[in-house]
MDAnalysis code that builds the backbone (N, CA, C; Angstrom):
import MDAnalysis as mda
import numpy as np

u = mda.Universe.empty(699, n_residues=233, atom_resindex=np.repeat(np.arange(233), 3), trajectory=True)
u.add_TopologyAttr("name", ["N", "CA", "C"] * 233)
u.add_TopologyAttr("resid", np.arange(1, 234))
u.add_TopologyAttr("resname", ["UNK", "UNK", "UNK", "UNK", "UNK", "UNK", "UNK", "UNK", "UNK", "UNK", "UNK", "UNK", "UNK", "UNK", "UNK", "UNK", "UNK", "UNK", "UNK", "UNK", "UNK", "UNK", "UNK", "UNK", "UNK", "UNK", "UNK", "UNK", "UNK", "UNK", "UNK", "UNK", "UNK", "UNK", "UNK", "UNK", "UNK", "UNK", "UNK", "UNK", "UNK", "UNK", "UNK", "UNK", "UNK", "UNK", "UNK", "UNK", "UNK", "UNK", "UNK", "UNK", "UNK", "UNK", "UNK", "UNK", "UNK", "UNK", "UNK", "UNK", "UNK", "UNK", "UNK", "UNK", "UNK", "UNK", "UNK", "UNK", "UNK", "UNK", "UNK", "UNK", "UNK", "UNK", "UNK", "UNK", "UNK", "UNK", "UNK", "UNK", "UNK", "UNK", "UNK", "UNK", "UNK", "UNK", "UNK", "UNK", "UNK", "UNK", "UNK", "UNK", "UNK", "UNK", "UNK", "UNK", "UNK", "UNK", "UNK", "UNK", "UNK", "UNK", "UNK", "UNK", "UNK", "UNK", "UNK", "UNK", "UNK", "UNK", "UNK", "UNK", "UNK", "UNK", "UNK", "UNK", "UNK", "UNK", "UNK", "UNK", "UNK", "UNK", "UNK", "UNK", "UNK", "UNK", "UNK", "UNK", "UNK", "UNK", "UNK", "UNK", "UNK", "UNK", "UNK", "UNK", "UNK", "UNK", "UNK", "UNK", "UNK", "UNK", "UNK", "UNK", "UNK", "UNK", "UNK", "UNK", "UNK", "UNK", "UNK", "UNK", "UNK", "UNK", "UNK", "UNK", "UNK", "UNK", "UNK", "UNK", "UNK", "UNK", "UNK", "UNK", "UNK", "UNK", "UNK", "UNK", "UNK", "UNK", "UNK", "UNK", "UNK", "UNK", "UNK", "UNK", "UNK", "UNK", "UNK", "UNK", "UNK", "UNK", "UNK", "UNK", "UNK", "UNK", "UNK", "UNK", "UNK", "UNK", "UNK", "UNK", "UNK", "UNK", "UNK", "UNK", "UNK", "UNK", "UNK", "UNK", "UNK", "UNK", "UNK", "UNK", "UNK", "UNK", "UNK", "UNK", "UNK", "UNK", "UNK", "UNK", "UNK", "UNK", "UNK", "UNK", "UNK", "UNK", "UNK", "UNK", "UNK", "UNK", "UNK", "UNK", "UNK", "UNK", "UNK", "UNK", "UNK", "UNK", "UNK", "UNK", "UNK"])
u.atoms.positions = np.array([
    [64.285, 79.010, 114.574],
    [64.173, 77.585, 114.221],
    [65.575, 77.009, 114.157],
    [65.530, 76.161, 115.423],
    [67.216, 75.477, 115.289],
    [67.431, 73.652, 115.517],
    [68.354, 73.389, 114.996],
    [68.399, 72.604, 114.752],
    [69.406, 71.522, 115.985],
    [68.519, 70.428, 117.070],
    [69.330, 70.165, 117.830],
    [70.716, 69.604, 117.498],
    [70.456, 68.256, 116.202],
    [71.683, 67.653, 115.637],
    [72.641, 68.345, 115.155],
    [73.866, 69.347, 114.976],
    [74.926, 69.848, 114.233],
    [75.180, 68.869, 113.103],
    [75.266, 67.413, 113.207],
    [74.773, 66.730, 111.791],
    [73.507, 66.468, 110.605],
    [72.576, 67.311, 111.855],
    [71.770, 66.993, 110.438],
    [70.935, 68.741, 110.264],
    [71.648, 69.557, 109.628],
    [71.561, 70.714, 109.906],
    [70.048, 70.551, 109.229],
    [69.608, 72.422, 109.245],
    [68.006, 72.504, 108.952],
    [68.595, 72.552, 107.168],
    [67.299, 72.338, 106.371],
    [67.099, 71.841, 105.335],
    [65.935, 73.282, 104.537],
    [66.252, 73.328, 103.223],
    [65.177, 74.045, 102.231],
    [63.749, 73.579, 102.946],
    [63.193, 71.987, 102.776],
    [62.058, 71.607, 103.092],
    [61.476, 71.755, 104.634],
    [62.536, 71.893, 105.426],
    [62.140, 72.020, 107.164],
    [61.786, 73.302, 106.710],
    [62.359, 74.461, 106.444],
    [62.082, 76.066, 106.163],
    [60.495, 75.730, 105.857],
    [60.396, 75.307, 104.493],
    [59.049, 75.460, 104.208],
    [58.089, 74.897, 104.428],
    [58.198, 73.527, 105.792],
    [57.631, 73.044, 106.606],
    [57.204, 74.165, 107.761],
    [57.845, 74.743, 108.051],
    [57.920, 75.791, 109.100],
    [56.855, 76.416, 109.026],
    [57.581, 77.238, 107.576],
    [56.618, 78.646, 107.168],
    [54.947, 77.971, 106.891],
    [54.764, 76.994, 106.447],
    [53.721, 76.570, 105.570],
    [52.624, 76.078, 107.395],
    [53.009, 75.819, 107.968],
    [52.656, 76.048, 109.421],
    [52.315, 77.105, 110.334],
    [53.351, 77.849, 110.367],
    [53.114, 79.186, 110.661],
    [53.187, 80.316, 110.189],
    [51.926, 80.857, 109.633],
    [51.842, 81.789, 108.473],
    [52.447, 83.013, 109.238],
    [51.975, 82.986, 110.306],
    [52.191, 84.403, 111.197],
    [53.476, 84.615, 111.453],
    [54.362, 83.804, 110.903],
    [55.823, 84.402, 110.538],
    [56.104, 85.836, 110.028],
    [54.798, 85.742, 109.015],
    [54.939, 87.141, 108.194],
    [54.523, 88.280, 108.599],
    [53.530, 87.992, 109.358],
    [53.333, 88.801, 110.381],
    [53.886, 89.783, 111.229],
    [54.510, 88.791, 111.510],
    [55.558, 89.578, 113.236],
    [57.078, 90.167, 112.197],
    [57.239, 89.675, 110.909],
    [58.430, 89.975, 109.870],
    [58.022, 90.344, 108.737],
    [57.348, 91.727, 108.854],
    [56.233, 92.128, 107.237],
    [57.808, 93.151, 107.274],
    [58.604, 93.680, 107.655],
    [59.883, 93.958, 106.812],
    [60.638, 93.281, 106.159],
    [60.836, 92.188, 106.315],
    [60.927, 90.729, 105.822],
    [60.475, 90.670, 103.997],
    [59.650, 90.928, 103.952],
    [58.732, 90.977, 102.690],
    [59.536, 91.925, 102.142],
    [59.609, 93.297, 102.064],
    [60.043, 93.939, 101.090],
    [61.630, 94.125, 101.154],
    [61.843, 92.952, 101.657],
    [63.825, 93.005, 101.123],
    [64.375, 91.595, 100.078],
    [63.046, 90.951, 100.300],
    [63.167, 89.374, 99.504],
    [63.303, 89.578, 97.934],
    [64.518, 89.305, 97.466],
    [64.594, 89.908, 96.251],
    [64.992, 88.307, 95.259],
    [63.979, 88.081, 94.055],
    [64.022, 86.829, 93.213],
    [64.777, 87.487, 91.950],
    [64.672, 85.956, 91.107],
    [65.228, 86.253, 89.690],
    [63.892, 85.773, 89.098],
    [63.521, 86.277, 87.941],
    [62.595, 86.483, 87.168],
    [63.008, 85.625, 85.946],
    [62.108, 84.822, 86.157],
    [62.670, 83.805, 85.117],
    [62.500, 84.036, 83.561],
    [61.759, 85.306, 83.297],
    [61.312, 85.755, 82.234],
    [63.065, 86.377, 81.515],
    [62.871, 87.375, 82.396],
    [64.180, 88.710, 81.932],
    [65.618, 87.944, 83.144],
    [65.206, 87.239, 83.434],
    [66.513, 87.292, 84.214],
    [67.244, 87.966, 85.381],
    [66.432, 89.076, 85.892],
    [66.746, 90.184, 86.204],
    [66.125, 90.081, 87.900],
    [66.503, 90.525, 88.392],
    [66.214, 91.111, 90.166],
    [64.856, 91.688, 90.265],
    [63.577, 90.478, 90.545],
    [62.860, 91.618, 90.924],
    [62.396, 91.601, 92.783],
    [61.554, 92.382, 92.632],
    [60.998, 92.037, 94.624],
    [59.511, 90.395, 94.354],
    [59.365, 89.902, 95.668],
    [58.097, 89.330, 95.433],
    [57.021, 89.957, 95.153],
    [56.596, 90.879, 95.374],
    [55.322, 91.426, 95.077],
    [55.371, 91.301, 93.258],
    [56.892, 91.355, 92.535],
    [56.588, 91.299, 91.180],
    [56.808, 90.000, 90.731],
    [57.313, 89.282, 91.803],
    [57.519, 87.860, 91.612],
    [55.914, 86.803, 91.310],
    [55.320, 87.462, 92.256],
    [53.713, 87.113, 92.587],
    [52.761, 87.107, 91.136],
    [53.433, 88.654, 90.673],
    [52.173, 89.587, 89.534],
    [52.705, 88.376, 88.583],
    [53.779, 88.500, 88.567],
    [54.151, 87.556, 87.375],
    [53.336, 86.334, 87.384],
    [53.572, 85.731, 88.051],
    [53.010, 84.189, 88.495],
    [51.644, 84.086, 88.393],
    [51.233, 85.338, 88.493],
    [49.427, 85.613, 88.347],
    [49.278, 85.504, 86.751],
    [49.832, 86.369, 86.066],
    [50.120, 86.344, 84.775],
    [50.153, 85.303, 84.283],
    [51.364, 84.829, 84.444],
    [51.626, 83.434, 83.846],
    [50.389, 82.383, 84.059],
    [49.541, 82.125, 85.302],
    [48.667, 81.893, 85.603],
    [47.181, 81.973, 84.120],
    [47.289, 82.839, 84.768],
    [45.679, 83.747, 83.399],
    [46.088, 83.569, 82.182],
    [47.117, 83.415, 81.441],
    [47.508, 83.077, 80.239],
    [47.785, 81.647, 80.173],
    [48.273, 80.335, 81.006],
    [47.762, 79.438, 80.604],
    [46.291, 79.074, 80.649],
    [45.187, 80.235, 82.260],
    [43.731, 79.582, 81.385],
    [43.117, 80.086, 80.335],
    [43.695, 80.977, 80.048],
    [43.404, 81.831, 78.741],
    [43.734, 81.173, 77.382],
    [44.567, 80.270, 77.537],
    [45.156, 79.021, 76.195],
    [43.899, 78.222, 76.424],
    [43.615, 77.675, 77.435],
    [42.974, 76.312, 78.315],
    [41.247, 76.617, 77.787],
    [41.136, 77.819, 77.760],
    [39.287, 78.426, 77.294],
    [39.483, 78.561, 75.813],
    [40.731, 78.876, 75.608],
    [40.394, 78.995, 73.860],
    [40.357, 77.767, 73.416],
    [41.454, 76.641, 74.032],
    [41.576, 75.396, 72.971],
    [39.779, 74.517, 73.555],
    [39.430, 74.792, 75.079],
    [37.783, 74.145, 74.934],
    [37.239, 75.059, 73.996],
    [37.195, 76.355, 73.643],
    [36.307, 76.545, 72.618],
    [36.709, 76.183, 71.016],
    [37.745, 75.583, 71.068],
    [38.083, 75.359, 69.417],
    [37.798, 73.929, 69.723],
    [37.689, 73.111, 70.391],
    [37.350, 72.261, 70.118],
    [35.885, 71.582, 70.240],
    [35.004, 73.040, 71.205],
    [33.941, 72.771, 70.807],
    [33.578, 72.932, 69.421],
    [33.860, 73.639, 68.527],
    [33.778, 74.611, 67.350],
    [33.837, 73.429, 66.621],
    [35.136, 72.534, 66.555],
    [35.529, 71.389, 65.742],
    [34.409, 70.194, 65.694],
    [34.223, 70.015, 67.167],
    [32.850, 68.900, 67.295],
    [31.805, 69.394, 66.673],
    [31.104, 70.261, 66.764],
    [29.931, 70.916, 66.644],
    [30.301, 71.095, 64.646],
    [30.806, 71.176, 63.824],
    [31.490, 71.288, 62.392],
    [31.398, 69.672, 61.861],
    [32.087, 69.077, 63.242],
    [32.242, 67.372, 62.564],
    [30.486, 67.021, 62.415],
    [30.126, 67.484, 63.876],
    [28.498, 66.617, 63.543],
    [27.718, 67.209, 62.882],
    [27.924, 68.342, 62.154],
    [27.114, 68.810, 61.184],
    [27.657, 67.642, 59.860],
    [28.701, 67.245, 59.901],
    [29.525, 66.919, 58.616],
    [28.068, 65.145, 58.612],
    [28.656, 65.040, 59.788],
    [27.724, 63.639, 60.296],
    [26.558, 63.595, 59.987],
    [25.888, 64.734, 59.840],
    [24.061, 64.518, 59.639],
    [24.171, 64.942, 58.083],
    [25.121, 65.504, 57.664],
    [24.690, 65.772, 56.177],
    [25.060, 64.197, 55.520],
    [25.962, 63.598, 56.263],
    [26.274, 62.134, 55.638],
    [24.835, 61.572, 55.993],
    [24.484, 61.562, 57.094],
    [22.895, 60.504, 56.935],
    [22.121, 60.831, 56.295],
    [21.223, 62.300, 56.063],
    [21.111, 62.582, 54.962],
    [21.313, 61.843, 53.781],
    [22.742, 61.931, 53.139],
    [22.772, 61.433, 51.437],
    [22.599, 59.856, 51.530],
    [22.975, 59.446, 52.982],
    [22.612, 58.213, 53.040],
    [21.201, 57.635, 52.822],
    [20.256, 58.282, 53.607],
    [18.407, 58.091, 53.551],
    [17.934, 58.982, 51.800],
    [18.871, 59.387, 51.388],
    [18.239, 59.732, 50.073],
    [18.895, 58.591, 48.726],
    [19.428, 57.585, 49.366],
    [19.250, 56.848, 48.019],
    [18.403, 55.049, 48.259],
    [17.702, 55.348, 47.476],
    [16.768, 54.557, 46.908],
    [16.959, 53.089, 46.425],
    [17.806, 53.112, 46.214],
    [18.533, 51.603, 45.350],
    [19.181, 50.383, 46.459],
    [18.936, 49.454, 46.914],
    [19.787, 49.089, 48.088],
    [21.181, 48.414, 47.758],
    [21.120, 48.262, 46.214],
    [21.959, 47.846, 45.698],
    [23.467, 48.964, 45.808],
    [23.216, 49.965, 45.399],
    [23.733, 51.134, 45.239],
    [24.916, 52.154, 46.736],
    [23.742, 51.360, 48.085],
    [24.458, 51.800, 49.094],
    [25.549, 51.792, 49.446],
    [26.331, 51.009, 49.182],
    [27.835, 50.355, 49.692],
    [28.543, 51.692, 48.959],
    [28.395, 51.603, 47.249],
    [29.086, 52.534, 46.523],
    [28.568, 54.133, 47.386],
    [27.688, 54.582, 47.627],
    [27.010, 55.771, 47.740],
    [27.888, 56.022, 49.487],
    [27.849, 54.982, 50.484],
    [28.543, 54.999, 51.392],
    [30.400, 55.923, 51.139],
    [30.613, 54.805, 50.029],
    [31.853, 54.987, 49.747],
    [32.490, 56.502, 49.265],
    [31.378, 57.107, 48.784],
    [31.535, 58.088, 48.156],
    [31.659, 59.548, 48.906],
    [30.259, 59.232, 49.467],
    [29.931, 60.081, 50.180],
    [30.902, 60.299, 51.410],
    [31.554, 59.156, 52.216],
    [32.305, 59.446, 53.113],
    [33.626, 59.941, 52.596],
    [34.342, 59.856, 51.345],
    [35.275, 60.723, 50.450],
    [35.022, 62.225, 50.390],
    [33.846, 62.680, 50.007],
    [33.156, 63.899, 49.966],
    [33.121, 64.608, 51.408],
    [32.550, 63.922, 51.956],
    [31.794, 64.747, 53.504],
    [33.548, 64.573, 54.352],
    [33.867, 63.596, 54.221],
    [35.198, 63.882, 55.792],
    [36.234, 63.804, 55.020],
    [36.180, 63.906, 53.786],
    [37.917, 64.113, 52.580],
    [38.583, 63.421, 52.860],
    [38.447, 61.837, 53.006],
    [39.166, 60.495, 53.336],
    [39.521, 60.599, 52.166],
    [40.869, 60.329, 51.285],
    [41.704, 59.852, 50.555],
    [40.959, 58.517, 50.248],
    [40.888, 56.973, 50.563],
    [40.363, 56.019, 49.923],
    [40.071, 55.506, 50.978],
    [38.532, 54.600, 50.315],
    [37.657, 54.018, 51.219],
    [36.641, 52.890, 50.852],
    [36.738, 51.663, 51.460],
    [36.521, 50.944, 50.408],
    [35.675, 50.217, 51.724],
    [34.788, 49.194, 51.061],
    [33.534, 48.588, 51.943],
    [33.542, 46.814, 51.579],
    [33.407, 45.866, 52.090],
    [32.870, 44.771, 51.919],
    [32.315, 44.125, 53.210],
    [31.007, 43.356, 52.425],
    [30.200, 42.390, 53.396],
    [30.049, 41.082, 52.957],
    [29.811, 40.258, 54.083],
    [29.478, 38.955, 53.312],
    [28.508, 38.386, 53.934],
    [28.092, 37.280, 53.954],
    [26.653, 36.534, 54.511],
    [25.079, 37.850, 53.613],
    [25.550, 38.112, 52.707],
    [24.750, 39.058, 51.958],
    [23.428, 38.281, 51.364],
    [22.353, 38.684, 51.145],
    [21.134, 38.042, 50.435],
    [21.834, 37.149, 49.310],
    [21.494, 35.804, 48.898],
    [21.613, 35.433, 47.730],
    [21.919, 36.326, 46.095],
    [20.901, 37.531, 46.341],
    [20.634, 38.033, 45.424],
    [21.726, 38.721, 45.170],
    [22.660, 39.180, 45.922],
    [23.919, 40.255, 46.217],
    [25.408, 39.841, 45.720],
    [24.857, 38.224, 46.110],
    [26.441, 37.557, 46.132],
    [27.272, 37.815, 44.571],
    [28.129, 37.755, 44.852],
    [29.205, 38.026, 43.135],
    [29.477, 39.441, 42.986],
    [28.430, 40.493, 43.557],
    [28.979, 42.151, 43.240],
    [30.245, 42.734, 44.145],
    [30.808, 43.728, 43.773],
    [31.979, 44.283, 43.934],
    [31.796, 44.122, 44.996],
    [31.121, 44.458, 46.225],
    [30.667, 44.939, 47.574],
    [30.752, 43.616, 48.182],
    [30.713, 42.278, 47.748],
    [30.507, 40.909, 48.240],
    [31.632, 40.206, 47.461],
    [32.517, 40.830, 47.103],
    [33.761, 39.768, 46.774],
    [35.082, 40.097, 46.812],
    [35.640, 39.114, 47.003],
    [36.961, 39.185, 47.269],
    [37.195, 39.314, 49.193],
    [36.314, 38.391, 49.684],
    [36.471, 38.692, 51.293],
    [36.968, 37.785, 51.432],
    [38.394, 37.400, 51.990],
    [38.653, 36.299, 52.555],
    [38.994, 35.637, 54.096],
    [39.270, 34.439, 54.284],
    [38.811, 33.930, 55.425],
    [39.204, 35.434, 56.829],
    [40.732, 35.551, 56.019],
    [41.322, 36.457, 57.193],
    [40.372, 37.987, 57.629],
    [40.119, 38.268, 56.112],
    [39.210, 39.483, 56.966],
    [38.374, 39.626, 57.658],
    [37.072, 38.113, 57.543],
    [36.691, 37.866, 58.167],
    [36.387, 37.603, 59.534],
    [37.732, 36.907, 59.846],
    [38.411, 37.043, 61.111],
    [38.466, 37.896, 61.425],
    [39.182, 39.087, 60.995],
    [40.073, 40.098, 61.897],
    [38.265, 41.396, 61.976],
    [37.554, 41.131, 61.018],
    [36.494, 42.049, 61.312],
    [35.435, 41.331, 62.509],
    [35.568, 40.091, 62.739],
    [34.820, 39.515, 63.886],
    [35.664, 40.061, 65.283],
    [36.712, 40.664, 65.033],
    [37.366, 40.289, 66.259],
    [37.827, 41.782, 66.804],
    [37.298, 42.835, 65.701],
    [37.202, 44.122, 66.798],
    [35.644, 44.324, 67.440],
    [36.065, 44.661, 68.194],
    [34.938, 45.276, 68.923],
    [34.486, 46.957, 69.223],
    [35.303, 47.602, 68.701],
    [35.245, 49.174, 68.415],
    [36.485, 49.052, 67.170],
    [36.016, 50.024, 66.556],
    [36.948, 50.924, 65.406],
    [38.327, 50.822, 66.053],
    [39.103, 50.416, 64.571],
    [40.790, 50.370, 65.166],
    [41.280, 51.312, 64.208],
    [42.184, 52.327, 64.794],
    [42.814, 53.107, 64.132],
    [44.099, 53.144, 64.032],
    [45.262, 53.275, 63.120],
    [46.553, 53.188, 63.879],
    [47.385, 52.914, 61.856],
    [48.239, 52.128, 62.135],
    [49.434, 52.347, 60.885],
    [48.840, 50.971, 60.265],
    [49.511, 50.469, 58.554],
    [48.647, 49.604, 58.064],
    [49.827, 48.946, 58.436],
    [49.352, 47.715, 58.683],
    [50.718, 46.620, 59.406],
    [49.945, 45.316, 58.838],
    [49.831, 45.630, 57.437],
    [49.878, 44.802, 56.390],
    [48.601, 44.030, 56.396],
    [47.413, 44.645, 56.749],
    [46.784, 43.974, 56.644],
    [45.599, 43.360, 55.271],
    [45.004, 42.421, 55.167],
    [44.742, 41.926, 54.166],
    [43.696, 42.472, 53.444],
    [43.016, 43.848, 54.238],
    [42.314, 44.374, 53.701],
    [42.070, 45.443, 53.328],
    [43.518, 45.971, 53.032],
    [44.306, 46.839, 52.849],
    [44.234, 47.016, 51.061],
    [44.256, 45.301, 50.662],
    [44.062, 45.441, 49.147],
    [42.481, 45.804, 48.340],
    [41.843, 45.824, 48.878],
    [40.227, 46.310, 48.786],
    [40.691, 47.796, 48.446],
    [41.805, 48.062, 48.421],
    [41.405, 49.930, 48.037],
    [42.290, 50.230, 46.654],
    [41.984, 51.151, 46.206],
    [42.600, 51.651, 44.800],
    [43.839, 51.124, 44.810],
    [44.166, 52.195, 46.048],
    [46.089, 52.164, 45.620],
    [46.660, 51.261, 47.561],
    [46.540, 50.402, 46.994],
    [47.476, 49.942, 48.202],
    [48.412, 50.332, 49.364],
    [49.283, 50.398, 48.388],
    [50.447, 51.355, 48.970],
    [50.767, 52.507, 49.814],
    [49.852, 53.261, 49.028],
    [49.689, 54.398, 49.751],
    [48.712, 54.417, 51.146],
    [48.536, 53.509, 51.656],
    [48.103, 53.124, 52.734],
    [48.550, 53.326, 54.361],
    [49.184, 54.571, 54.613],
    [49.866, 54.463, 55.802],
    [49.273, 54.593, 57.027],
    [48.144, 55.171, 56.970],
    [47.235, 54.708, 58.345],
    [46.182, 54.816, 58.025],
    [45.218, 53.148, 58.988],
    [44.045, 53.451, 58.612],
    [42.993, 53.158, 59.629],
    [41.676, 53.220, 58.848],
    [40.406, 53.275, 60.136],
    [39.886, 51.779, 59.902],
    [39.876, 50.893, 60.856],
    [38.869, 49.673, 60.127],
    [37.552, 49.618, 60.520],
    [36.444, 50.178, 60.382],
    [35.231, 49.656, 61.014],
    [34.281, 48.694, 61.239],
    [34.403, 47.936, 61.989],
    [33.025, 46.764, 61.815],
    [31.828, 46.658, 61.704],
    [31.127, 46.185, 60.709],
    [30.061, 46.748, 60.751],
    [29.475, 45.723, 61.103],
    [27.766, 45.504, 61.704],
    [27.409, 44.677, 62.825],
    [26.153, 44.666, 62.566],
    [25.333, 43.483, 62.437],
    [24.009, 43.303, 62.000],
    [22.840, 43.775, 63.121],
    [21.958, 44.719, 62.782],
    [21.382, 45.056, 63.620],
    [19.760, 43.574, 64.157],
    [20.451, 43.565, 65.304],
    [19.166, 42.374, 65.511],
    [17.906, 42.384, 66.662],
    [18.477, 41.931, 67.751],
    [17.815, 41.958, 69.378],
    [18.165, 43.042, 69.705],
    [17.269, 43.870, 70.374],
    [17.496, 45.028, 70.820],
    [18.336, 44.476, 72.522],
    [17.943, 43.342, 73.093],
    [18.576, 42.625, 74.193],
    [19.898, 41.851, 73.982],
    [20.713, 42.406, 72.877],
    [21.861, 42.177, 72.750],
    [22.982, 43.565, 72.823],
    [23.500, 43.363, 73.054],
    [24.922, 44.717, 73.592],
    [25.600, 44.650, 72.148],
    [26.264, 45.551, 71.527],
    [26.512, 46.202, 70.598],
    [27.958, 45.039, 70.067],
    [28.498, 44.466, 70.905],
    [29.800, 44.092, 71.105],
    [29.230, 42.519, 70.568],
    [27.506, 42.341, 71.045],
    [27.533, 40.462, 70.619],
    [26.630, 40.906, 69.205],
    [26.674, 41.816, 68.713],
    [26.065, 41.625, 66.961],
    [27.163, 41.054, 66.297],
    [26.778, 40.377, 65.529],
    [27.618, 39.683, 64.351],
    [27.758, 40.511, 63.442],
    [28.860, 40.523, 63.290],
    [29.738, 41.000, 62.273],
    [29.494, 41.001, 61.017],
    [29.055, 41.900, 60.010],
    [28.489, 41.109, 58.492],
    [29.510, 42.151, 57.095],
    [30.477, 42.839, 57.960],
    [31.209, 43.999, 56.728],
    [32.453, 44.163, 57.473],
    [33.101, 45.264, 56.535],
    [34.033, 46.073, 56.743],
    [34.225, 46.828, 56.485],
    [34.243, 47.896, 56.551],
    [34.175, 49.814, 56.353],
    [36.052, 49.956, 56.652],
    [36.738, 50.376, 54.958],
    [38.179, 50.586, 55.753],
    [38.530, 51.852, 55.152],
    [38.997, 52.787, 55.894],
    [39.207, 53.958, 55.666],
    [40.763, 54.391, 55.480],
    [41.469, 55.342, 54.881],
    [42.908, 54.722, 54.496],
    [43.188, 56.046, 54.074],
    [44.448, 56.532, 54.649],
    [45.203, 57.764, 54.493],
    [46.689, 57.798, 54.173],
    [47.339, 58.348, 53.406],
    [48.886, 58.287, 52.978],
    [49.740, 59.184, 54.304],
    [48.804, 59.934, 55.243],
    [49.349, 60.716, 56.134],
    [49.387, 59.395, 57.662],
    [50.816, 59.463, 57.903],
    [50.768, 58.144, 59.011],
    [49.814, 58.890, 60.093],
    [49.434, 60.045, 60.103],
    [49.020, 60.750, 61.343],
    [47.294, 60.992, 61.704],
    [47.267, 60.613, 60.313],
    [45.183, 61.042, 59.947],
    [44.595, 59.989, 60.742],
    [44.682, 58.418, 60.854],
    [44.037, 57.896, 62.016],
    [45.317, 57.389, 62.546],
    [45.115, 58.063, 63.287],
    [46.467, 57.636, 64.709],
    [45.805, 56.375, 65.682],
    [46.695, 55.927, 66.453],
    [46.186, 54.752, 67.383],
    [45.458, 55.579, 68.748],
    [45.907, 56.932, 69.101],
    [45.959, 57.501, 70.310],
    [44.528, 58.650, 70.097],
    [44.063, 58.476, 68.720],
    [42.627, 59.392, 68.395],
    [41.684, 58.527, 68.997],
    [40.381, 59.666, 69.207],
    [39.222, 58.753, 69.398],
    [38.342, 58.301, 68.486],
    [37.629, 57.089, 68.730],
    [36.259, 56.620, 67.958],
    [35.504, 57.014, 68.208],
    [34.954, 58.037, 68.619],
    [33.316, 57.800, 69.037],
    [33.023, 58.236, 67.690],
    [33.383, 58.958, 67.036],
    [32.808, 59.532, 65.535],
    [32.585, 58.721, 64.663],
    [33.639, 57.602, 64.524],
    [33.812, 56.889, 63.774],
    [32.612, 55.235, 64.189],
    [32.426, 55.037, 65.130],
    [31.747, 54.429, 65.740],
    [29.857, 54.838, 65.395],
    [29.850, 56.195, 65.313],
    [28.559, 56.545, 64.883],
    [28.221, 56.466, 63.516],
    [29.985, 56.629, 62.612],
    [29.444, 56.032, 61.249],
    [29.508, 54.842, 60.959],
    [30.363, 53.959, 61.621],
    [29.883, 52.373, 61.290],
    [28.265, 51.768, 61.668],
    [27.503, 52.735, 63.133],
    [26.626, 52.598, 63.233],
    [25.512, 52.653, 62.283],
    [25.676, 54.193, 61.585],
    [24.725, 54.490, 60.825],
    [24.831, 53.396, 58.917],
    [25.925, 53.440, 58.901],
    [26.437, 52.425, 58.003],
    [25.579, 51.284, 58.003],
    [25.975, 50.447, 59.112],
    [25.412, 48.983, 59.564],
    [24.177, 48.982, 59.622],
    [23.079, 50.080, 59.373],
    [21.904, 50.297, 59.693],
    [21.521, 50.501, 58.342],
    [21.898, 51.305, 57.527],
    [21.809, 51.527, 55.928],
    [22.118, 50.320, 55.120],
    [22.914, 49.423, 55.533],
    [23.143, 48.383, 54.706],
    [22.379, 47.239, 54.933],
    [21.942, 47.301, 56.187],
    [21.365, 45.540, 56.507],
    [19.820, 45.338, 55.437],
    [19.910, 46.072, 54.691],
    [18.853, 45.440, 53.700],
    [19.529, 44.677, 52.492],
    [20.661, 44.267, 52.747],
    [21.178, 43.564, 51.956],
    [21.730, 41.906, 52.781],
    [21.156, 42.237, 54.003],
    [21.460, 40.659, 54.577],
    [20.093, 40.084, 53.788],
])
């Protein structure tokens, strides 16, 4: 393989243009093979390709060997969370009081997923509701800002106003907001229910709801939430 230009001599990539073309290089040059001597990026050291190869096989099978354990730990993790999930609906369908739900919500999601603080309000509530803990103190802004997600937002508290709904404020460094959404027309999409709460979930660890985690979990408990509570519209 030569090169007509003397200026533009042959190149690393022409070589392996070549070879990658004509396999039968190796062929007609199988002495070729056992004089090709690499560095081993492991030890550093001189080996032949044939150990260049084993290696690479190795290295190979041990990243899918990481790649099968972390799908099975994270099946393990899902399959743990949604057990966590049905024992919450559960304590949810066992209380009786409709008055009582918001608190029993609150509690229970402390208990079952070890949220640090978690606090609930709705409004447009039955007459009968209006003035309790669960129906006051909502103002215009939360209102707003709970009309205006459309899935669970997770991420750092960047001051928001409903941030003061929980024990300790402060300690607020990332949180979950959920919307909760009046169940109505079954011929309406999930995104045009009206808005009637707020489910806010709140961790001192900036890392517990990150912006880059997923909802779907969290999405199934605002669901089941929004479904437990609407006996208080």
């Amino acid at each position: 393989m030569q090169s007509d230009n003397p200026l533009n001599p042959i190149t690393e990539d022409d070589i392996a243009l070549y070879l990658s073309h004509n396999p039968e290089f190796f062929d007609r040059h199988a002495d070729l093979l056992a004089t090709v001597q690499l560095v081993s990026p492991h030890s550093r050291r001189t080996v032949s390709l044939q150990e260049r190869q084993a290696e690479m096989l190795r290295e190979k099978n041990r990243l899918l060997e990481r790649r099968v354990m972390e799908i099975f730990r994270n099946g393990t993790e899902n399959m743990a969370l949604s057990d966590k999930l049905l024992q919450w609906a559960v304590q949810l369908l066992l209380e009786q009081v409709p008055e009582a739900m918001p608190q029993r919500i609150v509690d229970s999601i402390r208990s079952q997923f070890s949220v640090p603080q978690v606090a609930i309000r709705l409004w447009e509530v039955n007459a009968s509701h209006i003035g309790r803990d669960f129906s006051s103190g909502v103002s215009d802004d939360a209102r707003r800002l709970g009309g205006s997600l459309t899935e669970p937002y997770c991420g750092v508290n960047a001051g928001f106003d409903v941030v003061h709904w929980l024990e300790v404020p402060d300690q607020a460094a990332s949180l979950a907001l959920l919307p909760l959404r009046a169940v109505t027309s079954a011929a309406q999409t999930e995104q045009d229910l009206p808005v009637f709460g707020l489910l806010v979930l709140a961790s001192p660890d900036p890392q517990r709801f990150a912006s880059t985690m997923g909802t779907d979990y969290l999405q199934r408990i605002a669901e089941m939430a929004s479904a437990a509570l609407s006996q208080l519209r």
